[in-house]
Every structure is written in C-alpha cells, then in structure tokens.
PDB file of N, CA, C and O in Angstrom:
ATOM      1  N   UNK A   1       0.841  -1.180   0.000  1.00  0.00           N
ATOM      2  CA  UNK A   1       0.000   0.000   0.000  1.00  0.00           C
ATOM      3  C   UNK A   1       0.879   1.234   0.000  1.00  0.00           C
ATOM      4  O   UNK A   1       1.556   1.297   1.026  1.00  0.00           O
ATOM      5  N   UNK A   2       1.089   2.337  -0.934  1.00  0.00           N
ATOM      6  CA  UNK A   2       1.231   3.215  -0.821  1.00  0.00           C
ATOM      7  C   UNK A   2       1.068   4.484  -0.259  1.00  0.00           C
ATOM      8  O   UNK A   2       0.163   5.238  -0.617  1.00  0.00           O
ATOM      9  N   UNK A   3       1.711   4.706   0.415  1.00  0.00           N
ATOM     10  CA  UNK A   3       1.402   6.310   1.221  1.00  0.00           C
ATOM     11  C   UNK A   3       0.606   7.493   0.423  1.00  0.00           C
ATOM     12  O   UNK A   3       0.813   7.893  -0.722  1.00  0.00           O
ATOM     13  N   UNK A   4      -0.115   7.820   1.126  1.00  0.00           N
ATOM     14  CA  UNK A   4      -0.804   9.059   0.927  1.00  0.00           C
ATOM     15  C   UNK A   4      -1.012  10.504   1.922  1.00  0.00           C
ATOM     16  O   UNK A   4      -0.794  10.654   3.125  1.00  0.00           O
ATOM     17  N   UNK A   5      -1.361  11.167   1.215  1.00  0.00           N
ATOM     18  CA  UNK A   5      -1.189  12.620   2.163  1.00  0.00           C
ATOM     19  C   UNK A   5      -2.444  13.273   1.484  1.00  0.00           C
ATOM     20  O   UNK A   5      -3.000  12.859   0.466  1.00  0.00           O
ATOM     21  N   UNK A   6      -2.789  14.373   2.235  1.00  0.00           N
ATOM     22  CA  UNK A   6      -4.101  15.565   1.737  1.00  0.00           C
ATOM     23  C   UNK A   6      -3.060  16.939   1.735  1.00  0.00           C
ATOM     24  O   UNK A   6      -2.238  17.389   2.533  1.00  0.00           O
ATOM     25  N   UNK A   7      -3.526  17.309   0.497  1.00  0.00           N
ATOM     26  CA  UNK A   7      -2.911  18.864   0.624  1.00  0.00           C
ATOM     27  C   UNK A   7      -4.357  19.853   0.395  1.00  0.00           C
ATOM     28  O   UNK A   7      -5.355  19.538  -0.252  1.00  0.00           O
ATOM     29  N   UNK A   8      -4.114  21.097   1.125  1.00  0.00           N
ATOM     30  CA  UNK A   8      -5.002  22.042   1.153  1.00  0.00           C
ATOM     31  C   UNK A   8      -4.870  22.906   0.015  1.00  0.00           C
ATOM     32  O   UNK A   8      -3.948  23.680   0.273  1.00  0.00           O
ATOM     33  N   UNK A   9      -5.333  23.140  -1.089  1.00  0.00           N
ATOM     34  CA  UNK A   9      -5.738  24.026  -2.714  1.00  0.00           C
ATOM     35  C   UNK A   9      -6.610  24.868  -1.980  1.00  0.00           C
ATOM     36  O   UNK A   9      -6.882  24.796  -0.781  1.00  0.00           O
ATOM     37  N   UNK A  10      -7.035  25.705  -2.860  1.00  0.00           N
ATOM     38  CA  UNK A  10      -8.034  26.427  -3.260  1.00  0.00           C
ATOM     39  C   UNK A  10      -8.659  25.634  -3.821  1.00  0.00           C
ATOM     40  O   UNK A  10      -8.183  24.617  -4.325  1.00  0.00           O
ATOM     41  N   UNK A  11     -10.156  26.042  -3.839  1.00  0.00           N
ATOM     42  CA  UNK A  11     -11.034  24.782  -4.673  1.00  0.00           C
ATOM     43  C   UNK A  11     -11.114  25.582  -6.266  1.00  0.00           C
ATOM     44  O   UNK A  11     -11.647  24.860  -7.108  1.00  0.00           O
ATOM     45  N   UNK A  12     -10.824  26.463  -6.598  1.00  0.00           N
ATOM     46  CA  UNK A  12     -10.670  27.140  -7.618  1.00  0.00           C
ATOM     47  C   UNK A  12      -9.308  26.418  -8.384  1.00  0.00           C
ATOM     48  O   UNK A  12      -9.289  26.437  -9.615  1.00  0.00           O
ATOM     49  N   UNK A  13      -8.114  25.750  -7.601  1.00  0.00           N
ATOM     50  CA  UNK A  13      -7.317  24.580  -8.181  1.00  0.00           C
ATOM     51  C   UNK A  13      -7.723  23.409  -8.505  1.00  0.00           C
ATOM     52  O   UNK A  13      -7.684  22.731  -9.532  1.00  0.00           O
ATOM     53  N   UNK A  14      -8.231  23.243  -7.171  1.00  0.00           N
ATOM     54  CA  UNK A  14      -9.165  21.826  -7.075  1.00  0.00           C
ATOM     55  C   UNK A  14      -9.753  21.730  -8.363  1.00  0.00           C
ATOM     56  O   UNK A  14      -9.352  20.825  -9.095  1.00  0.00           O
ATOM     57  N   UNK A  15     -10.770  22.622  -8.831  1.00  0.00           N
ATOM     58  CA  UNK A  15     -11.583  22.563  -9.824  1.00  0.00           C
ATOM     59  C   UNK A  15     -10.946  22.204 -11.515  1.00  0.00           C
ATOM     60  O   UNK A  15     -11.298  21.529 -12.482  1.00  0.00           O
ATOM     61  N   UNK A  16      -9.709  23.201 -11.105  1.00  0.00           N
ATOM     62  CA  UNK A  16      -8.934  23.049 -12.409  1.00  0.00           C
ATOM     63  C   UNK A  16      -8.483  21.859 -12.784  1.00  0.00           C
ATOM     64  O   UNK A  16      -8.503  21.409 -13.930  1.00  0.00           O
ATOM     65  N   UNK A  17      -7.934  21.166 -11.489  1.00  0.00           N
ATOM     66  CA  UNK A  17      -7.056  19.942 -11.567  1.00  0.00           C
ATOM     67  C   UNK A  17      -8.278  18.655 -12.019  1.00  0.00           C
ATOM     68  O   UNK A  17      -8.216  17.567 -12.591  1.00  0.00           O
ATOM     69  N   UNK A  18      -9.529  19.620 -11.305  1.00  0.00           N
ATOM     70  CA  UNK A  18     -10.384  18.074 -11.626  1.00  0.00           C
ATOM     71  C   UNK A  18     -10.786  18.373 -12.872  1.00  0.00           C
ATOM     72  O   UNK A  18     -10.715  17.363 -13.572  1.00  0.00           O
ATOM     73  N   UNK A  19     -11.168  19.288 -13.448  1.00  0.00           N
ATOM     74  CA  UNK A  19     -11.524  19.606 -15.041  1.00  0.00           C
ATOM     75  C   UNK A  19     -10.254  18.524 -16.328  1.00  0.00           C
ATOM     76  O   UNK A  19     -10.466  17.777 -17.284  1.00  0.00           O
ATOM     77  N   UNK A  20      -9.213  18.939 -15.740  1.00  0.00           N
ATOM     78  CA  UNK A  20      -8.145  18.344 -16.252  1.00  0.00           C
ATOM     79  C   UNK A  20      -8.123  16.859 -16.207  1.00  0.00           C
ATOM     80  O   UNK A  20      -8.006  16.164 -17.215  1.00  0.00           O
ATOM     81  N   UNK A  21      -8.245  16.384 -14.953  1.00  0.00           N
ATOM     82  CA  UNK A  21      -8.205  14.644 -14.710  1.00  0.00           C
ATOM     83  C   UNK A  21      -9.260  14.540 -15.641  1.00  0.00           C
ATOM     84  O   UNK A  21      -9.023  13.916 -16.675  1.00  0.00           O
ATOM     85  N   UNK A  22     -10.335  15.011 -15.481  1.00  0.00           N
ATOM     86  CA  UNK A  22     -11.525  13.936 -16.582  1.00  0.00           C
ATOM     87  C   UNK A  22     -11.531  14.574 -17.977  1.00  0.00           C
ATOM     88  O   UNK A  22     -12.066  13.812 -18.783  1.00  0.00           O
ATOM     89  N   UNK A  23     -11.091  15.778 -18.550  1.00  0.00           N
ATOM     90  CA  UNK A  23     -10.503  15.984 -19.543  1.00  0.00           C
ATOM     91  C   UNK A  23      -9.560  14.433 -19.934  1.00  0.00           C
ATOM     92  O   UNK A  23     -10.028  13.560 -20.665  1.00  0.00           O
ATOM     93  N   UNK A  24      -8.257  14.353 -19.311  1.00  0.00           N
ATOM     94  CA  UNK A  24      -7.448  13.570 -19.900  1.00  0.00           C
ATOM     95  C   UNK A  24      -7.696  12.075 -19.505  1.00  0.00           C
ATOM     96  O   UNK A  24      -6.991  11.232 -20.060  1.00  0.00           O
ATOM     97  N   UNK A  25      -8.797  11.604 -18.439  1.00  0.00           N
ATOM     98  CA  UNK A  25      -9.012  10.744 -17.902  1.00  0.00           C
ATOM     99  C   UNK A  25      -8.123   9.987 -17.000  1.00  0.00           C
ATOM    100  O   UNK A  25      -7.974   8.765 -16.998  1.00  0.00           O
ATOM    101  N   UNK A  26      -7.421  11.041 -16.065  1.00  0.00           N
ATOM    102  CA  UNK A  26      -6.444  10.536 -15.355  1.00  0.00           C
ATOM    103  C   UNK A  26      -7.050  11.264 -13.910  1.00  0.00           C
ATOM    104  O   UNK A  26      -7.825  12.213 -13.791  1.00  0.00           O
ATOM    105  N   UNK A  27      -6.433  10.496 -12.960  1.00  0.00           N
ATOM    106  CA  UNK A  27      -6.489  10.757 -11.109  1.00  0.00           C
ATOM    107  C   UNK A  27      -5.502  11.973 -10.956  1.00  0.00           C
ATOM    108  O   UNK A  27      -4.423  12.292 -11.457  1.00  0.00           O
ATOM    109  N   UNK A  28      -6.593  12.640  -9.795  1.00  0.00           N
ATOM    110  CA  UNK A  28      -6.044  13.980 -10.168  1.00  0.00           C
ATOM    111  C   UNK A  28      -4.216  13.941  -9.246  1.00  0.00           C
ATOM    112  O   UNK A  28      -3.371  14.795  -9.512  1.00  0.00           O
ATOM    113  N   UNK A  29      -4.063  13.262  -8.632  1.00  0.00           N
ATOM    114  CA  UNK A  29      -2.209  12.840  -8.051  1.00  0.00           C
ATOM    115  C   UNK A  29      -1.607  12.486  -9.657  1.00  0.00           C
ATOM    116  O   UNK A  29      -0.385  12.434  -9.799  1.00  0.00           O
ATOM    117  N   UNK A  30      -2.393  12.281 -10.687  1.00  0.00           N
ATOM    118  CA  UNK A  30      -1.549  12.093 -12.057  1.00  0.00           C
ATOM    119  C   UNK A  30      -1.123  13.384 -12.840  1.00  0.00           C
ATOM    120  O   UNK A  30       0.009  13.595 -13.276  1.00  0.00           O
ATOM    121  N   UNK A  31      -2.204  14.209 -12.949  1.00  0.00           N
ATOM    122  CA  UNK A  31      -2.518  15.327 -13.512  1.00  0.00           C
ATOM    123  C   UNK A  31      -1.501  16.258 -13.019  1.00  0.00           C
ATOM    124  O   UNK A  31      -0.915  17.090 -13.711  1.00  0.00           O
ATOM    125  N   UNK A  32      -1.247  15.933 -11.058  1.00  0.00           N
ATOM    126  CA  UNK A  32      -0.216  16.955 -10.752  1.00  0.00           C
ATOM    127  C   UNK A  32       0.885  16.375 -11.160  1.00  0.00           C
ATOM    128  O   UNK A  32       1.624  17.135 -11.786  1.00  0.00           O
ATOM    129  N   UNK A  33       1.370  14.981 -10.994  1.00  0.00           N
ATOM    130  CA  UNK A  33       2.556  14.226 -11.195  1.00  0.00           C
ATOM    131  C   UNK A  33       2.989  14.927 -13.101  1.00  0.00           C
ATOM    132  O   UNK A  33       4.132  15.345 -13.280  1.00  0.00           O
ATOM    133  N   UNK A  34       2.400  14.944 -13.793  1.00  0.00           N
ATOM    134  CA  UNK A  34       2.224  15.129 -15.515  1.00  0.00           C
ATOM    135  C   UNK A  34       2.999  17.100 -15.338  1.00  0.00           C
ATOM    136  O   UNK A  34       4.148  17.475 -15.576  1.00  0.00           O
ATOM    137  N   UNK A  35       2.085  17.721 -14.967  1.00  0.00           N
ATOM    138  CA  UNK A  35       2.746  18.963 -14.686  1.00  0.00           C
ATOM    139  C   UNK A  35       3.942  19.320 -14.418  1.00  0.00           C
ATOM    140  O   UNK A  35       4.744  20.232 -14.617  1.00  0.00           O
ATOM    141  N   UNK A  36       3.840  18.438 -13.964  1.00  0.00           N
ATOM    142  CA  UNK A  36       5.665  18.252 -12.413  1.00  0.00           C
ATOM    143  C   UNK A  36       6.848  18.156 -13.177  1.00  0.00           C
ATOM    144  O   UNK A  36       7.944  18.716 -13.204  1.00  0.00           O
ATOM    145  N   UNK A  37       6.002  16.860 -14.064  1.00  0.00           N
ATOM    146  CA  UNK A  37       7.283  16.370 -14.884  1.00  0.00           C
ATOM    147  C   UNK A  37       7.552  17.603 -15.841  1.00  0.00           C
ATOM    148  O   UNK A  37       8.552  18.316 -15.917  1.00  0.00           O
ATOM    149  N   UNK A  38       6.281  17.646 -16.596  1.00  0.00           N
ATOM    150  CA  UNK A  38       6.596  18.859 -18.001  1.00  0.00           C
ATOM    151  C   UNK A  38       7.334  19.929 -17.334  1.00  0.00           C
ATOM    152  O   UNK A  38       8.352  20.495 -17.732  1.00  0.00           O
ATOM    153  N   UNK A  39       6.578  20.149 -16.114  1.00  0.00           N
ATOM    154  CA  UNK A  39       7.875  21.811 -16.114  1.00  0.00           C
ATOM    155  C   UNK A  39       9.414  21.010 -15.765  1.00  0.00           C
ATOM    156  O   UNK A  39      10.299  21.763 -16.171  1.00  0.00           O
ATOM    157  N   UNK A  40       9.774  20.256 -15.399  1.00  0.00           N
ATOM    158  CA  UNK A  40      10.809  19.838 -15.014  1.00  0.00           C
ATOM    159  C   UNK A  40      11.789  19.329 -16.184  1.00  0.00           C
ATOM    160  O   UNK A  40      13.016  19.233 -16.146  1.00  0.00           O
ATOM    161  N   UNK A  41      10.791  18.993 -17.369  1.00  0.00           N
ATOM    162  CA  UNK A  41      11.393  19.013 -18.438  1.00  0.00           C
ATOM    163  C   UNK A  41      12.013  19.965 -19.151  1.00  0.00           C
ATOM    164  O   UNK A  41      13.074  19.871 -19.768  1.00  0.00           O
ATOM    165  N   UNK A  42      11.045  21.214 -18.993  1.00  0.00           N
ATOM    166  CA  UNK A  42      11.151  22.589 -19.444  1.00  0.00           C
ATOM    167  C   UNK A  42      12.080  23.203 -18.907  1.00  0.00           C
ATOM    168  O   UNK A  42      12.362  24.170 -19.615  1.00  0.00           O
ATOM    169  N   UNK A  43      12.863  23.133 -17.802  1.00  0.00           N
ATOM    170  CA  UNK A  43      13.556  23.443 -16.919  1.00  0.00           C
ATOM    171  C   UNK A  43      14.872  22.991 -17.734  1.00  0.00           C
ATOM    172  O   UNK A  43      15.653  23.758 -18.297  1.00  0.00           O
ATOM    173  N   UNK A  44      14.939  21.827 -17.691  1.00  0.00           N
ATOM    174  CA  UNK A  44      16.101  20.978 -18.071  1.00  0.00           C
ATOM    175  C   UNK A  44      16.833  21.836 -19.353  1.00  0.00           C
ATOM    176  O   UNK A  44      17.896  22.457 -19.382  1.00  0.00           O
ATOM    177  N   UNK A  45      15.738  21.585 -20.459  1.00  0.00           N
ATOM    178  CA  UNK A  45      15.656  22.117 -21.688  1.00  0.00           C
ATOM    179  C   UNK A  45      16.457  23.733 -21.405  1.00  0.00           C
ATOM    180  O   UNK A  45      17.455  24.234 -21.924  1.00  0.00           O
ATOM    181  N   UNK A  46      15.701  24.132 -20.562  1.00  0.00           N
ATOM    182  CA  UNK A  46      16.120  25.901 -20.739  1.00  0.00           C
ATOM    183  C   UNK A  46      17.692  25.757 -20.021  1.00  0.00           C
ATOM    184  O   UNK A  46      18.510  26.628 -20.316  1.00  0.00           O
ATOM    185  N   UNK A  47      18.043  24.815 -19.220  1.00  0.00           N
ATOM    186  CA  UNK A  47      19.363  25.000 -19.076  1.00  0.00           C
ATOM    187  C   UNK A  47      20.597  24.435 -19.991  1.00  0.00           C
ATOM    188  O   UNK A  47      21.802  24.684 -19.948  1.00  0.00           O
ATOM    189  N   UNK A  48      19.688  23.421 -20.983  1.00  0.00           N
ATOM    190  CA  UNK A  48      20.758  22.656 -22.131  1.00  0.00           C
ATOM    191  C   UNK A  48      20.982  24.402 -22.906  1.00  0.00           C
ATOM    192  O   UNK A  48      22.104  24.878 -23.084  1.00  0.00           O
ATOM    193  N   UNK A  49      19.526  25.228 -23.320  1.00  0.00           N
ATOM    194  CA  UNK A  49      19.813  25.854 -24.138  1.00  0.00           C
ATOM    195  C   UNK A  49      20.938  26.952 -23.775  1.00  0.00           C
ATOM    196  O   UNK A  49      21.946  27.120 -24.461  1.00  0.00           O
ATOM    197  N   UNK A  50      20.623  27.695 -22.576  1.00  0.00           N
ATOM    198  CA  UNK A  50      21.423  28.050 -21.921  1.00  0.00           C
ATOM    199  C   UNK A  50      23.119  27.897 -21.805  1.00  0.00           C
ATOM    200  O   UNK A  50      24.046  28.669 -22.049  1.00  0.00           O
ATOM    201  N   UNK A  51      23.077  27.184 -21.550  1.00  0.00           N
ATOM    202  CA  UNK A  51      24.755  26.611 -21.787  1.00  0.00           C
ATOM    203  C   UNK A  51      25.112  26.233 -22.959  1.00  0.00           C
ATOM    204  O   UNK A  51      26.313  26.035 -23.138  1.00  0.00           O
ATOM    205  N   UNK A  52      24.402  26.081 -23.794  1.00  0.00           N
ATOM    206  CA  UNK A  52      24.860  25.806 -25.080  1.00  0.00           C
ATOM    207  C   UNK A  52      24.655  26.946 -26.103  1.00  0.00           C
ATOM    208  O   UNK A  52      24.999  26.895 -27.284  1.00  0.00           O
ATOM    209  N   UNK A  53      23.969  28.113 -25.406  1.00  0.00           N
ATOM    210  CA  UNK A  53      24.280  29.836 -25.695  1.00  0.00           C
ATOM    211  C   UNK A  53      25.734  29.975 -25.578  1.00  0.00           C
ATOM    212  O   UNK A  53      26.419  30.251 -26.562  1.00  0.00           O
ATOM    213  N   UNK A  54      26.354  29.749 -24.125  1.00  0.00           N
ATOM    214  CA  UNK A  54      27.833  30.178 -23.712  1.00  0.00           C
ATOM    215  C   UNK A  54      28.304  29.616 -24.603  1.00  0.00           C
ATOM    216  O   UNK A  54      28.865  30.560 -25.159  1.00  0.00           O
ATOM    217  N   UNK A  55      28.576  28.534 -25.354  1.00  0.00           N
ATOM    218  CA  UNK A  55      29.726  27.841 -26.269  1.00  0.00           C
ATOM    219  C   UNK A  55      29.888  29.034 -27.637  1.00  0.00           C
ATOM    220  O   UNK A  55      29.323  29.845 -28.371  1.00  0.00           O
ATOM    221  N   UNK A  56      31.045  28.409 -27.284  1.00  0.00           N
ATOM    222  CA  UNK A  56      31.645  28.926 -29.112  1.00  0.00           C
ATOM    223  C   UNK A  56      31.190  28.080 -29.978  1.00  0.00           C
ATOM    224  O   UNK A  56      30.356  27.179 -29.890  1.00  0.00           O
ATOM    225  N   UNK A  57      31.748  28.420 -30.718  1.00  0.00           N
ATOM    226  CA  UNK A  57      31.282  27.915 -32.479  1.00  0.00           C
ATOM    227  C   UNK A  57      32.221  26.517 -32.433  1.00  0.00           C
ATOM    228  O   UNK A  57      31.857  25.371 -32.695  1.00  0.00           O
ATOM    229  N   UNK A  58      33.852  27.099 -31.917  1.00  0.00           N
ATOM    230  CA  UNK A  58      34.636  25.781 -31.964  1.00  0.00           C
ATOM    231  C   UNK A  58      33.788  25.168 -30.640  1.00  0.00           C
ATOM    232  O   UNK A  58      33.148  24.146 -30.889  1.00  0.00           O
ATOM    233  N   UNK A  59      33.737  25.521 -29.692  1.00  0.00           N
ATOM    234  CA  UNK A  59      33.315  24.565 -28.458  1.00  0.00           C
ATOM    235  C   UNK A  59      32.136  23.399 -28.420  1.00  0.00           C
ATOM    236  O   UNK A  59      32.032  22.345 -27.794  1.00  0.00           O
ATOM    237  N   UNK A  60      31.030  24.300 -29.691  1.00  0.00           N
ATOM    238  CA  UNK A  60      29.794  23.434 -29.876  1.00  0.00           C
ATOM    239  C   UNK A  60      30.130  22.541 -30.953  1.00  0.00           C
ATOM    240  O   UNK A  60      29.703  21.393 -30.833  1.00  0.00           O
ATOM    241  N   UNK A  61      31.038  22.915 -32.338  1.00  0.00           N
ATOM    242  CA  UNK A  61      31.621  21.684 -33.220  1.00  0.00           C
ATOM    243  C   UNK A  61      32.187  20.909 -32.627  1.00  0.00           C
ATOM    244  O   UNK A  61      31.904  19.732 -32.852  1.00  0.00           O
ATOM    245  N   UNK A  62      33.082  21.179 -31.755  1.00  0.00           N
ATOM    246  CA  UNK A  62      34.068  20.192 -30.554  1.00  0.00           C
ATOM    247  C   UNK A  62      33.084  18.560 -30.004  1.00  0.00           C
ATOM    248  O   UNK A  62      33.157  17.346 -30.194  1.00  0.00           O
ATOM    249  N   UNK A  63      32.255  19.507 -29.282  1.00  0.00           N
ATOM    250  CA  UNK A  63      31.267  18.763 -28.676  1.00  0.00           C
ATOM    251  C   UNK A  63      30.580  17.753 -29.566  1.00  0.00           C
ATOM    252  O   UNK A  63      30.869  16.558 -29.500  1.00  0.00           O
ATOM    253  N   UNK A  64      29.489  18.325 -30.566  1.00  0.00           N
ATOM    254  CA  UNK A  64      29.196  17.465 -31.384  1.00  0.00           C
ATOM    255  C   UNK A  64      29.666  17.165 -32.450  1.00  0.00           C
ATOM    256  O   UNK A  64      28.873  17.038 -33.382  1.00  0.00           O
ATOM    257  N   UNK A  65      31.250  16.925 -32.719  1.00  0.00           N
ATOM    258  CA  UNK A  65      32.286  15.966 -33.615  1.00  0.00           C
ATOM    259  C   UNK A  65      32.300  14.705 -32.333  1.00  0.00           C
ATOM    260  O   UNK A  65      32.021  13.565 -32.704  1.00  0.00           O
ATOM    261  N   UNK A  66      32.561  14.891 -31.133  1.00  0.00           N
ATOM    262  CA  UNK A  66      33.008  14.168 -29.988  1.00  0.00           C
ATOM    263  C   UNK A  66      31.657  13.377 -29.866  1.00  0.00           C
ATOM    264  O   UNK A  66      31.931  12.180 -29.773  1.00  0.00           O
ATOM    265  N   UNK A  67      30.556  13.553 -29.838  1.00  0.00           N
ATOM    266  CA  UNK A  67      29.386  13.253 -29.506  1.00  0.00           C
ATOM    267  C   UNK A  67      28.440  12.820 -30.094  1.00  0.00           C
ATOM    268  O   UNK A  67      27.634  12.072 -29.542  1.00  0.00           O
ATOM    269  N   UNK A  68      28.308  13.298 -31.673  1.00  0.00           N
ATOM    270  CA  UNK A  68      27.405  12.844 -32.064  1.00  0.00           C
ATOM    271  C   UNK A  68      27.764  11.638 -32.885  1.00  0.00           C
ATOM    272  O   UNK A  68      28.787  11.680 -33.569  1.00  0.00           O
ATOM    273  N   UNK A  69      26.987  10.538 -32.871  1.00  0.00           N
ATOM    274  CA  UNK A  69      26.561   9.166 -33.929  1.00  0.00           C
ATOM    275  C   UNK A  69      26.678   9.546 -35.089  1.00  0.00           C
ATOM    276  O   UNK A  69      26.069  10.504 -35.565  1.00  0.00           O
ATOM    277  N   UNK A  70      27.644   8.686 -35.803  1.00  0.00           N
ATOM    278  CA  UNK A  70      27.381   8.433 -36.965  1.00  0.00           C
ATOM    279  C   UNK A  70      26.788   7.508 -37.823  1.00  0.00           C
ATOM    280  O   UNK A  70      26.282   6.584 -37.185  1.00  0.00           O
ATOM    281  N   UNK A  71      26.676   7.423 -38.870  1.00  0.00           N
ATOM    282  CA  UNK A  71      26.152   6.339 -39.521  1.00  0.00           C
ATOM    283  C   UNK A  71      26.639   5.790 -40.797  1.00  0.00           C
ATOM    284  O   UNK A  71      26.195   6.245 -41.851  1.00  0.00           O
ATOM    285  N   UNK A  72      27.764   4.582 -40.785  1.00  0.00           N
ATOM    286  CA  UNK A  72      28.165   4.450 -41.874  1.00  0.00           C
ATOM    287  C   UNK A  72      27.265   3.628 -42.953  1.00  0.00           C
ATOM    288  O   UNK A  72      27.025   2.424 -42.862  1.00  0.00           O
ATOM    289  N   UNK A  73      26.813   4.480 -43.981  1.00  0.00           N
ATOM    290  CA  UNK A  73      25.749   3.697 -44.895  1.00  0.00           C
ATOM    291  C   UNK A  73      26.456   2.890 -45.688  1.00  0.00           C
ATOM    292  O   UNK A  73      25.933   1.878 -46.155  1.00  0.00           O
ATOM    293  N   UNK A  74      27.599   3.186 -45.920  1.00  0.00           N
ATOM    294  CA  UNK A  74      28.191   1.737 -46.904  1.00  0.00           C
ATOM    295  C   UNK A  74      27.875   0.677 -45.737  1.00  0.00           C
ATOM    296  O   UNK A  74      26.709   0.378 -45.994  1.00  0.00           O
ATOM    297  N   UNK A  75      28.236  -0.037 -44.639  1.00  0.00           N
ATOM    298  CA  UNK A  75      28.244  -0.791 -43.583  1.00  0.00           C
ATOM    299  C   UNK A  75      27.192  -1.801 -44.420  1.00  0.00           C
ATOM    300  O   UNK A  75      26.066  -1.307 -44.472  1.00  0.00           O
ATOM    301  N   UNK A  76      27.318  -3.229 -45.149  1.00  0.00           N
ATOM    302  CA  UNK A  76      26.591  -4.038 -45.949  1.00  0.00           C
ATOM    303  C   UNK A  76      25.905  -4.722 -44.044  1.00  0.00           C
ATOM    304  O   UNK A  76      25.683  -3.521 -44.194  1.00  0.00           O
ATOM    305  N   UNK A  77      25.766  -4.896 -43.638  1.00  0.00           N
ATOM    306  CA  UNK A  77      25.213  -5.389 -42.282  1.00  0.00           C
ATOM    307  C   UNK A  77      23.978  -4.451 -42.152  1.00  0.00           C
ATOM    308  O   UNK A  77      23.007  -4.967 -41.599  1.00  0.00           O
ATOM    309  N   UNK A  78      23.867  -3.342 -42.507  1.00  0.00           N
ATOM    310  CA  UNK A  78      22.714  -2.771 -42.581  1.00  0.00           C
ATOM    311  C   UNK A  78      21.793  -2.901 -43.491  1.00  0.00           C
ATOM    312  O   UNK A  78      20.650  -2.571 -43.174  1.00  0.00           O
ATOM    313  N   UNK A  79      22.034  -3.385 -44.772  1.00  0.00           N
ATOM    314  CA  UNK A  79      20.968  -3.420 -45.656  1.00  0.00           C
ATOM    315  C   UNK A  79      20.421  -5.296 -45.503  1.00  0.00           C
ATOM    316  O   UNK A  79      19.299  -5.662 -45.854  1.00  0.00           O
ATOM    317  N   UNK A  80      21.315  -6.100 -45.015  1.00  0.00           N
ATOM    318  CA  UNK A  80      21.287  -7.582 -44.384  1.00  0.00           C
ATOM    319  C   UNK A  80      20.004  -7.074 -43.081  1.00  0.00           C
ATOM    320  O   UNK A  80      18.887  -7.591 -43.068  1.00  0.00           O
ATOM    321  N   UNK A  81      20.190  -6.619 -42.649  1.00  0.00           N
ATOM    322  CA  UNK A  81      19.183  -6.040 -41.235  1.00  0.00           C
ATOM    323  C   UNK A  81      17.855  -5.796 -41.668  1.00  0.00           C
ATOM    324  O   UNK A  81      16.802  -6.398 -41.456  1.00  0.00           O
ATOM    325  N   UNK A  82      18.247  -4.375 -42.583  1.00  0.00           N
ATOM    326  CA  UNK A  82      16.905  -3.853 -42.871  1.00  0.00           C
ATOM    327  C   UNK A  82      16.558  -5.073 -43.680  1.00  0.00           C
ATOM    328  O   UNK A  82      16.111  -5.719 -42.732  1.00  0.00           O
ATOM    329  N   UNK A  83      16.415  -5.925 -44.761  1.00  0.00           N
ATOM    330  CA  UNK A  83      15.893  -7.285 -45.166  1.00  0.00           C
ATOM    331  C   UNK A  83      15.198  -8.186 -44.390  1.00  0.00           C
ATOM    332  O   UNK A  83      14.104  -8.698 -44.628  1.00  0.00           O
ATOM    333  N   UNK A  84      16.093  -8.372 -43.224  1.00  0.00           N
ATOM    334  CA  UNK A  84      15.830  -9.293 -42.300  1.00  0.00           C
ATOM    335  C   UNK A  84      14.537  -9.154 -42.160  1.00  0.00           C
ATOM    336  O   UNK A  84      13.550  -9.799 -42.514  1.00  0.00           O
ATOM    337  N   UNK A  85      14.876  -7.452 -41.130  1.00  0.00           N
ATOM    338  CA  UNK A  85      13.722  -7.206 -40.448  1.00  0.00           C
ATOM    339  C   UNK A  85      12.457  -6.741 -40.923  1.00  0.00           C
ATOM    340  O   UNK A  85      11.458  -6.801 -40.206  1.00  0.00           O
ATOM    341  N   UNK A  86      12.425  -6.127 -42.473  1.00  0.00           N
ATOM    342  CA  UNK A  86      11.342  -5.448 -43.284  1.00  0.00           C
ATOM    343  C   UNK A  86      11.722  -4.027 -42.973  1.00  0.00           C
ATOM    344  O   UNK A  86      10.720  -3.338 -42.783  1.00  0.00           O
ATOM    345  N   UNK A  87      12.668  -3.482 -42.880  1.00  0.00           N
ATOM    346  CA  UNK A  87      12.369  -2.007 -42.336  1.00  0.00           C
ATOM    347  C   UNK A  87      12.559  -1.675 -43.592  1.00  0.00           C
ATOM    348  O   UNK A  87      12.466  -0.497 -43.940  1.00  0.00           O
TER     349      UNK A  87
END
C-alpha cells in the first residue's frame, strides 16, 4: 500500500485539476505528477539551451564531432538487417 497525504488548494485549483483529470481521464495525483514532470522538463531544456548559448562555435563543433553518432551507410550489415527485419 502506498502512502498518501491531503494537501489544502483552493477549490478554484481543485476545480482546475479536476476539469483536467476527466478531460485527460487521469487521477487527479496524475494530472499533478504530468505537470511536475513537463515543467521539469522545461527546466532541463532551458538550461541545455542556456549553456549551449555560452559555447563557441569551436566549443559546440568540438562537442558534437566528440558526440554525435554516426552512420556508416556503406556498412553491408545494414541493408542484411533492414531485409531481415522489413524495415
């Protein structure tokens, strides 16, 4: 069994949060959990962009030469794959 708690809103939240749960058909501890996350995502995001304002031009090529995947399309194991698999 999981723990639970009551928090005190405004019922003018209350209302919102419950408009929302049966809007999306979720319990309204989901609806806040869903929020939580998105801004926390948004958060994240504004600090990747952020710091990746400060870089230079060499610092951000640096980074993604170092970082990013490549994909060698000659590589005959890939077109054996995609066959295999139907892709």
């Amino acid at each position: 069994m999981s723990g639970s708690t009551t928090i005190k809103v405004p019922r003018t939240l209350r209302d919102r949060l419950a408009l929302r749960a049966e809007r999306d058909h979720l319990a309204l501890a989901q609806v806040i959990e869903r929020v939580l996350d998105e801004n926390e995502d948004r958060e994240f995001w504004a600090r990747v962009h952020s710091e990746h304002a400060e870089l230079s031009k060499a610092e951000r090529e640096a980074y993604v030469d170092g970082n990013a995947r490549r994909d060698d399309l000659g590589d005959a194991a890939d077109d054996t794959l995609s066959e295999r698999d139907e892709w």
